[in-house]
C-alpha positions as CSV (number, residue, x, y, z in Angstrom):
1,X,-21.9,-64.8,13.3
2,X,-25.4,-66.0,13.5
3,X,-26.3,-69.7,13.7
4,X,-22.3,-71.1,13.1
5,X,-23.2,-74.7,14.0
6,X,-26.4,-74.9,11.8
7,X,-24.6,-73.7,8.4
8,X,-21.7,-76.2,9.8
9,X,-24.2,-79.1,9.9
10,X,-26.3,-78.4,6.7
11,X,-23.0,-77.4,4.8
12,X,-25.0,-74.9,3.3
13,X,-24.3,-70.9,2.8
14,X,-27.4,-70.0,5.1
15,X,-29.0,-71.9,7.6
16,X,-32.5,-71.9,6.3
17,X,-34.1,-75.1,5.6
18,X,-37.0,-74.9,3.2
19,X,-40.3,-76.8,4.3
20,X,-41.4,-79.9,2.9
21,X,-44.8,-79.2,1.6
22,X,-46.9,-82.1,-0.2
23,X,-47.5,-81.5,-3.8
24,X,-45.3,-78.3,-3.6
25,X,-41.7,-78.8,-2.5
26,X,-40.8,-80.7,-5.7
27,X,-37.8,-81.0,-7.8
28,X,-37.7,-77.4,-9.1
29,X,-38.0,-75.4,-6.0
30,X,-36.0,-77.8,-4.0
31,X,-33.0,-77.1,-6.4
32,X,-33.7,-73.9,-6.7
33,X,-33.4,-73.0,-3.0
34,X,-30.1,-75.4,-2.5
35,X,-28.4,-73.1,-5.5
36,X,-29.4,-70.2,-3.4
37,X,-27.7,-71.6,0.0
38,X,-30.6,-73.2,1.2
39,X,-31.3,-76.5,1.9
40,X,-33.7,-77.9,-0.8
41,X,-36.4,-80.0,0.2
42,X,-38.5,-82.9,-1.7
43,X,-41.9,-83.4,0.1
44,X,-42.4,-87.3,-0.2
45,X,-46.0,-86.8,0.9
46,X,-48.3,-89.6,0.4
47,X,-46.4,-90.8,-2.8
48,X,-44.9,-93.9,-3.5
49,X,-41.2,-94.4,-3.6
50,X,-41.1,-94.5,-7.5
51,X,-42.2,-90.6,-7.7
52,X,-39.8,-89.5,-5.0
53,X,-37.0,-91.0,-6.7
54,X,-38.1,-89.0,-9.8
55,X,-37.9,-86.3,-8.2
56,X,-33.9,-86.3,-6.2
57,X,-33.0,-87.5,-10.3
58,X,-34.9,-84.6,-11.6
59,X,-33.3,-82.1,-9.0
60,X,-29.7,-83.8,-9.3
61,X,-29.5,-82.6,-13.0
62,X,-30.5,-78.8,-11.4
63,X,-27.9,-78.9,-8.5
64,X,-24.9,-80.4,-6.8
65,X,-25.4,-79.1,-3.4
66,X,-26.9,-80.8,-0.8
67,X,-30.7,-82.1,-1.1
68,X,-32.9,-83.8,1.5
69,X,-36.3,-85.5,1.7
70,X,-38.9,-85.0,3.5
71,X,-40.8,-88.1,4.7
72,X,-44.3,-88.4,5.9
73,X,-44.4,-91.2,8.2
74,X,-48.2,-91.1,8.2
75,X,-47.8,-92.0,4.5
76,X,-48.8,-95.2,3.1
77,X,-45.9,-95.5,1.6
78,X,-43.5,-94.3,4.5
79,X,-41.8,-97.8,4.7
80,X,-40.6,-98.3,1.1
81,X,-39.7,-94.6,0.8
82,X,-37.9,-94.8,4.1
83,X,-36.2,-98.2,2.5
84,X,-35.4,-96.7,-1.2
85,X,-33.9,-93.4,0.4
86,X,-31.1,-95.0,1.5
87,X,-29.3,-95.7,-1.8
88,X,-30.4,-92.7,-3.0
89,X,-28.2,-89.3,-3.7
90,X,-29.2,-86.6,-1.0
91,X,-27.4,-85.9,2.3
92,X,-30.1,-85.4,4.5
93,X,-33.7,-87.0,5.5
94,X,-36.3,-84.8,7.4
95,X,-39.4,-86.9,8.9
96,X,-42.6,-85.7,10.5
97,X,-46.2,-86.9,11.7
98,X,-44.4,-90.0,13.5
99,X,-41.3,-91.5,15.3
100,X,-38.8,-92.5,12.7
101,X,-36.8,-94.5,15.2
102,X,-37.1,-97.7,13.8
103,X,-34.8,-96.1,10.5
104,X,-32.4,-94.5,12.2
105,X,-29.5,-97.1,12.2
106,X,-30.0,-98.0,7.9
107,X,-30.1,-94.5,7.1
108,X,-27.0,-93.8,9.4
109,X,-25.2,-95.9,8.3
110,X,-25.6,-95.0,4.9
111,X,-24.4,-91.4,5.3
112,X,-27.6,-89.6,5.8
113,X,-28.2,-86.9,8.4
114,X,-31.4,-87.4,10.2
115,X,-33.3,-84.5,11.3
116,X,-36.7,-85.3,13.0
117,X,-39.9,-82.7,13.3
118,X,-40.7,-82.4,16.7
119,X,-43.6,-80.6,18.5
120,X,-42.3,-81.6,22.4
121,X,-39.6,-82.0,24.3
122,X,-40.6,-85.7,24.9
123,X,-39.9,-86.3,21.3
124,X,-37.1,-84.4,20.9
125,X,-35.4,-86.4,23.9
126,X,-36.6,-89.6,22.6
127,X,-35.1,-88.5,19.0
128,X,-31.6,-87.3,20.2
129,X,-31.3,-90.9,21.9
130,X,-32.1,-92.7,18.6
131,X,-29.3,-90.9,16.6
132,X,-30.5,-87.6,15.0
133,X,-28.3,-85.2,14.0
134,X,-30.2,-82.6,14.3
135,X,-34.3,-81.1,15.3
136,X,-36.7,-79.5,13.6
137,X,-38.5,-78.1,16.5
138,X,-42.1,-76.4,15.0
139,X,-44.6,-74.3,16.8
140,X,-48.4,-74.1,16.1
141,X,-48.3,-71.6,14.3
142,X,-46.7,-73.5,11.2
143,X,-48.8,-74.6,8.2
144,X,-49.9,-78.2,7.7
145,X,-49.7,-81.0,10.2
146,X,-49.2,-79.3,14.1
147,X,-48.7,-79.6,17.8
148,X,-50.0,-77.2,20.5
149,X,-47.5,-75.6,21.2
150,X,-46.3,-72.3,20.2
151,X,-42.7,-71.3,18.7
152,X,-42.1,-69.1,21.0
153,X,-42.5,-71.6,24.0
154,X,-41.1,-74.8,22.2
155,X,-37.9,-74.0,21.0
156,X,-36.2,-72.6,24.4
157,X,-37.4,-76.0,25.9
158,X,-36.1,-78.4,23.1
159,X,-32.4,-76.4,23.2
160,X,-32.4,-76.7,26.6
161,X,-33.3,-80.5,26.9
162,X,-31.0,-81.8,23.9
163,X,-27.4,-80.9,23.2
164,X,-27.7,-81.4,19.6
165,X,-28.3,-78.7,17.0
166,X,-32.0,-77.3,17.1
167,X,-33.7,-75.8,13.9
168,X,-37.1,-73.5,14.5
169,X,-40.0,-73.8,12.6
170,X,-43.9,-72.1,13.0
171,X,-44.7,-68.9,12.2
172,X,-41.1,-67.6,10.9
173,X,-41.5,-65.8,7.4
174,X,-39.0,-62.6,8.0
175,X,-35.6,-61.4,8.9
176,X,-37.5,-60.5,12.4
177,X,-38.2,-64.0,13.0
178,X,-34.9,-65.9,12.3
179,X,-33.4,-63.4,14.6
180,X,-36.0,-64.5,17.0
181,X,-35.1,-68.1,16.3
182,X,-31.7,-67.1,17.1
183,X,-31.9,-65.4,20.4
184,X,-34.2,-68.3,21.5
185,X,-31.2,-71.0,21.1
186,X,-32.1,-72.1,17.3
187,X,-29.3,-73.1,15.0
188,X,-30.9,-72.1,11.9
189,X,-34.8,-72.0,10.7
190,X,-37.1,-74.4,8.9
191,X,-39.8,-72.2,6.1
192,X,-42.6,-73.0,4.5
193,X,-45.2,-70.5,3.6
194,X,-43.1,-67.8,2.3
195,X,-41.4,-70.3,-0.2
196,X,-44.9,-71.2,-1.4
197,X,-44.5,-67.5,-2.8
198,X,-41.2,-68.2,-4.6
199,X,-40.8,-67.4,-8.5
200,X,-39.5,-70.9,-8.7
201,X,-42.0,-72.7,-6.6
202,X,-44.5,-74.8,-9.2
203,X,-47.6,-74.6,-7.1
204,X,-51.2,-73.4,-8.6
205,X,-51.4,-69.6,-9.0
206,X,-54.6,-69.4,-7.0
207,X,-52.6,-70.8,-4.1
208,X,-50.1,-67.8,-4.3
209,X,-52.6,-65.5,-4.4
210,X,-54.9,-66.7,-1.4
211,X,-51.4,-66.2,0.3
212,X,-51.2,-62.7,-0.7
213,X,-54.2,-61.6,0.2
214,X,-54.5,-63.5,3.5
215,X,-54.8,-61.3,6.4
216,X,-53.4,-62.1,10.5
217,X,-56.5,-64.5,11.2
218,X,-57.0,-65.8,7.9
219,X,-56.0,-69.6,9.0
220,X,-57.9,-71.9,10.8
221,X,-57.1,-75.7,12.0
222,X,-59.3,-78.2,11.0
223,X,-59.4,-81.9,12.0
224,X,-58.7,-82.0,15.9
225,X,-60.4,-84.7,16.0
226,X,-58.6,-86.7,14.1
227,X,-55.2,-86.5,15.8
228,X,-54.2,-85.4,13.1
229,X,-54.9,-81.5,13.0
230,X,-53.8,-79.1,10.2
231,X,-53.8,-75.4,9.6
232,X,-55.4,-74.0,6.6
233,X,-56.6,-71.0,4.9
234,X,-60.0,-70.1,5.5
235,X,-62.7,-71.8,2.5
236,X,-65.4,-73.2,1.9
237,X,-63.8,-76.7,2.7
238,X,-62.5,-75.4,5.9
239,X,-65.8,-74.1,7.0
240,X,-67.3,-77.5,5.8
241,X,-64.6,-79.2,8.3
242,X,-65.7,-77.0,11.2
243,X,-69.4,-77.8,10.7
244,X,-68.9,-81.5,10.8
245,X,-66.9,-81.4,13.7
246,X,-69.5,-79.7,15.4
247,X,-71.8,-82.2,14.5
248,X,-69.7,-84.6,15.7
249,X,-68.7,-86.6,12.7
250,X,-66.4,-89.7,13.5
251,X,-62.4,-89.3,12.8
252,X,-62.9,-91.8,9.7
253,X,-65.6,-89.5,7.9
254,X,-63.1,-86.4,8.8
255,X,-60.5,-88.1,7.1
256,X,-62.3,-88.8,4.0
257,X,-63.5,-85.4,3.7
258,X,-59.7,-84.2,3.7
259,X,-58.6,-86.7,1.3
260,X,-56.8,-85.5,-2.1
261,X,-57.8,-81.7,-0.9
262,X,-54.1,-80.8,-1.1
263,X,-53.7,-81.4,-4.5
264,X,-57.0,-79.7,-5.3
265,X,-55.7,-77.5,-3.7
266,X,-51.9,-76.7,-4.9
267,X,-52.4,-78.7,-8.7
268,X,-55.6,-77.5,-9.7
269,X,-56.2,-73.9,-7.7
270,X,-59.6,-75.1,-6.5
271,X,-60.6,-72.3,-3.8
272,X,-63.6,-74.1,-2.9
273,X,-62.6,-77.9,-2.2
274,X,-59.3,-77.6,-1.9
275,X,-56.8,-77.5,1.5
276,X,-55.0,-74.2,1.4
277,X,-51.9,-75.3,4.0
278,X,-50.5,-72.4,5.4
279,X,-48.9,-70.9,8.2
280,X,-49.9,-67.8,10.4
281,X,-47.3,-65.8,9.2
282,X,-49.6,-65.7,5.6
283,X,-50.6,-62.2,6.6
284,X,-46.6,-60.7,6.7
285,X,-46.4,-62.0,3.0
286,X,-47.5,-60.0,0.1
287,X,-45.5,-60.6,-2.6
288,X,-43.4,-63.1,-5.0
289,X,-39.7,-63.3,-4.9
290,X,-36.4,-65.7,-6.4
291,X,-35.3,-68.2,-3.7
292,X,-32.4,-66.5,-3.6
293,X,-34.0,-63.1,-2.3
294,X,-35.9,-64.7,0.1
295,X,-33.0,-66.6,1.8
296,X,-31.0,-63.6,1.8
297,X,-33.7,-61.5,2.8
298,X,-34.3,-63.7,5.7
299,X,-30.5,-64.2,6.7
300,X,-29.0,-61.4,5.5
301,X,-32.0,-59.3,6.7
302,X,-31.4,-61.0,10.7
303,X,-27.5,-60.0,10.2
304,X,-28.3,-56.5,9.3
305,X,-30.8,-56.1,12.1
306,X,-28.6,-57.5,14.6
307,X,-26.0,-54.9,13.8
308,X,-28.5,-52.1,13.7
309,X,-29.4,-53.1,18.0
310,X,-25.9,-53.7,18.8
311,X,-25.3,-49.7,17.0
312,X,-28.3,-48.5,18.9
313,X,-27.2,-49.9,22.4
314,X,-23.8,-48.5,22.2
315,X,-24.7,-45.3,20.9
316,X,-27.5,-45.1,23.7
């Protein structure tokens, strides 16, 4: 059976955790992929505490299987979300963009199952010691905030450094790559961009179809400079990015060209001045599907190709 300790861990039906995308994994799709055997995600973002708690209330009334959060611990409001999460009614707490050591022992030891986003196998070390349950370990190729390092080379590294379970993220939008995942030492997978394509998933309609249509080297990353850097769709904003950074604009005037372009981006559909997030695994997508056929499509999908080798080899 594939990935037995990561459905044992999530206590979910499939090991696929769905990724927790600012402005886009809210309420509805959260719920939506936990009915579906998922595990559900709510992006905390940069939002304050108030909004996320909206949000696990709003997804509660949807579904009684487990939920997490997803906290940004570059956030402005990391500390009183971290804080106001741990009376709150969800089973698990992702983190990424940060160390989220200092939480560790409150969340715990109020129940939660900590799984950290790592991009090294510094991190990963450094978060098994503080407490985590589990890993999150995501390649370059993912969409949004990355590391440098790819999938393919990361996760083999991180299983073979920790001895707790190891989830893969970066580039993995088909039943090809969880069974990649899989044969690399992963207990389950972490996706993003072929969510964003979900029936259920709220997020502007000009998003979805910039997905569509992207092809293989349709993203870029923008703001290296930063320390921060992100992969996006190609746009005018990310073109705009890549000119100033040639220019050599400071860190602080990158940052204030990227601020609120997400939510232009996934709220209002603007193609222009908006921050299309999205991994490299955009071009494999190409259409809209229930959260239910993607997960099964992605699990069930890795089960049936796994059969299909094992036929081949003994029939060879």
């Amino acid at each position: 059976m594939l990935f037995a300790r990561g459905k044992k861990i999530l206590g979910t039906a499939y090991p696929v955790i769905q990724g927790g995308m600012a402005w886009i994994s809210e309420a509805t799709l959260a719920a939506a992929v936990s009915e579906a055997g998922g595990l559900g995600v709510i992006a905390a973002g940069n939002a304050p505490f108030s909004f996320v708690r909206e949000e696990i209330r709003k997804a509660r009334k949807l579904t009684a299987k487990p939920l997490c959060v997803n906290v940004m611990l570059l956030s402005p409001y990391a500390e009183e979300v971290a804080h106001g999460l741990i009376d709150e009614d969800i089973e698990f707490i992702i983190t990424g963009a940060g160390n989220p050591g200092k939480y560790m022992q409150a969340w715990k030891e109020a129940g939660k199952k900590v799984m950290p986003v790592v991009p090294s196998t510094a991190l990963a070390r450094r978060m098994e010691q503080s407490g985590a349950d589990a890993l999150i370990a995501e390649g370059t190729e993912a969409g949004g905030h990355i590391g440098e390092i790819t999938t393919m080379a990361l996760i083999p590294q991180v299983v073979d450094v920790v001895t707790i379970p190891v989830f893969a993220a970066g580039g993995i939008g088909d039943a090809r790559g969880v069974l990649a995942a899989w044969m690399l030492g992963a207990e389950g997978v972490q996706v993003g961009t072929r969510f964003l394509l979900a029936h259920e998933c709220q997020v502007h309609a000009h998003y979805k179809e910039k997905i569509i249509k992207a092809k293989d080297i349709d993203t870029v990353v923008t703001g290296r400079p930063t320390g921060h850097p992100v992969r996006v769709l190609k746009n005018p904003l990310a073109r705009e990015f890549a000119r100033r950074e040639k220019e050599g604009c400071t860190p602080e005037e990158l940052e204030e060209l990227g601020a609120g372009t997400l939510c232009l981006a996934a709220q209002e559909g603007d193609t222009k001045n908006g921050s299309f997030m999205a991994g490299q695994i955009a071009g494999l997508l190409s259409q809209e599907q229930s959260c239910s056929q993607i997960i099964q499509d992605l699990y069930l999908g890795a089960e049936m190709l796994l059969a299909e080798k094992c036929r081949g080899e003994n029939h060879g």
